[in-house]
SEGU-250084 format. One record per residue (C-alpha): residue number from 1; z, y, x. Coordinates in Angstrom, 2 decimals. Layout:
# SEGU-250084
(r NUM; (Z; Y; X))
...
This chain:
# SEGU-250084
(r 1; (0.00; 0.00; 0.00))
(r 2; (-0.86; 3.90; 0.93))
(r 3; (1.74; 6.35; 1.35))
(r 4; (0.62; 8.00; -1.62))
(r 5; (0.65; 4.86; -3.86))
(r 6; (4.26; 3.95; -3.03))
(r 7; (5.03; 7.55; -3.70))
(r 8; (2.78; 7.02; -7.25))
(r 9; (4.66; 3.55; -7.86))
(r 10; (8.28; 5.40; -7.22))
(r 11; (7.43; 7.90; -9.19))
(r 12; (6.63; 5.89; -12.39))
(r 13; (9.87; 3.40; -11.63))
(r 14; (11.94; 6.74; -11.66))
(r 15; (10.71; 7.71; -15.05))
(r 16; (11.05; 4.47; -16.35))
(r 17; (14.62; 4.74; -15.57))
(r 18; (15.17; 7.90; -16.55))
(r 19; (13.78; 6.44; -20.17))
(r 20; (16.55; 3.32; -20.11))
(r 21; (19.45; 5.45; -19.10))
(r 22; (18.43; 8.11; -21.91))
(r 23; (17.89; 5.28; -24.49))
(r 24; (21.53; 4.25; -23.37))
(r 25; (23.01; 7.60; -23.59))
(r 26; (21.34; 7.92; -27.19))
(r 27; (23.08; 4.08; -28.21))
(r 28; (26.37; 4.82; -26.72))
(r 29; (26.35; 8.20; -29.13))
(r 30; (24.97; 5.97; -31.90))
(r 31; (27.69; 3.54; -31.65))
(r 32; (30.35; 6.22; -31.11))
(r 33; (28.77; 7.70; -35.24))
(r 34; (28.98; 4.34; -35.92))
(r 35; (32.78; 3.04; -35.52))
(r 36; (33.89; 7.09; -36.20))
(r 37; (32.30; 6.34; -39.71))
(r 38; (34.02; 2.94; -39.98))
(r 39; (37.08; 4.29; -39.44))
(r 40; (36.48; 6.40; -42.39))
(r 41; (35.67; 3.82; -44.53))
(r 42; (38.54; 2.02; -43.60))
(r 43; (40.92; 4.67; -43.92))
(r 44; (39.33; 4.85; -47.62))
(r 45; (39.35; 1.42; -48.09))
(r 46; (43.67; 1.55; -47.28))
(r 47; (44.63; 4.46; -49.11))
(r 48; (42.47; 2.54; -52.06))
(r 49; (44.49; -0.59; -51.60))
(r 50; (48.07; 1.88; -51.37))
(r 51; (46.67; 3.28; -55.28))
(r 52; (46.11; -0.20; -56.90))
(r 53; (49.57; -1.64; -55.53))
(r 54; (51.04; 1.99; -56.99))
(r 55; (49.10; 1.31; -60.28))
(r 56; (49.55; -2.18; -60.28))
(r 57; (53.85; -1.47; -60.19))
(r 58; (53.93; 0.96; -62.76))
(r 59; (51.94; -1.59; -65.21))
(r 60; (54.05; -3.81; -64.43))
(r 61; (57.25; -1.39; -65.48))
(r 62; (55.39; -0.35; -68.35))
(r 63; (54.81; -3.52; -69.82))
């Protein structure tokens, strides 16, 4: 190989890189939305479950 075609086939692998560790940067952030918005579900999901067992003890007084 030339001089200037290792310098060519550097180039390329250094772009190509620069692509995978900006596709990882972009699936780290991704996965950060996702378990931030999980969280928030979950945190739904328990203060749900806290207003059925509330519900559920007053029926149960009631009746």
């Amino acid at each position: 190989m030339t001089e200037v075609s290792q310098q060519r086939a550097l180039g390329r692998l250094e772009s190509k890189v620069d692509l995978i560790l900006a596709e990882n940067e972009w699936v780290a952030h991704s996965r950060k939305e996702q378990y931030e918005k999980l969280e928030q579900i979950t945190r739904k999901a328990d203060a749900t479950d806290r207003k059925i067992d509330s519900i559920d003890g007053r029926l149960k007084a009631v009746e």
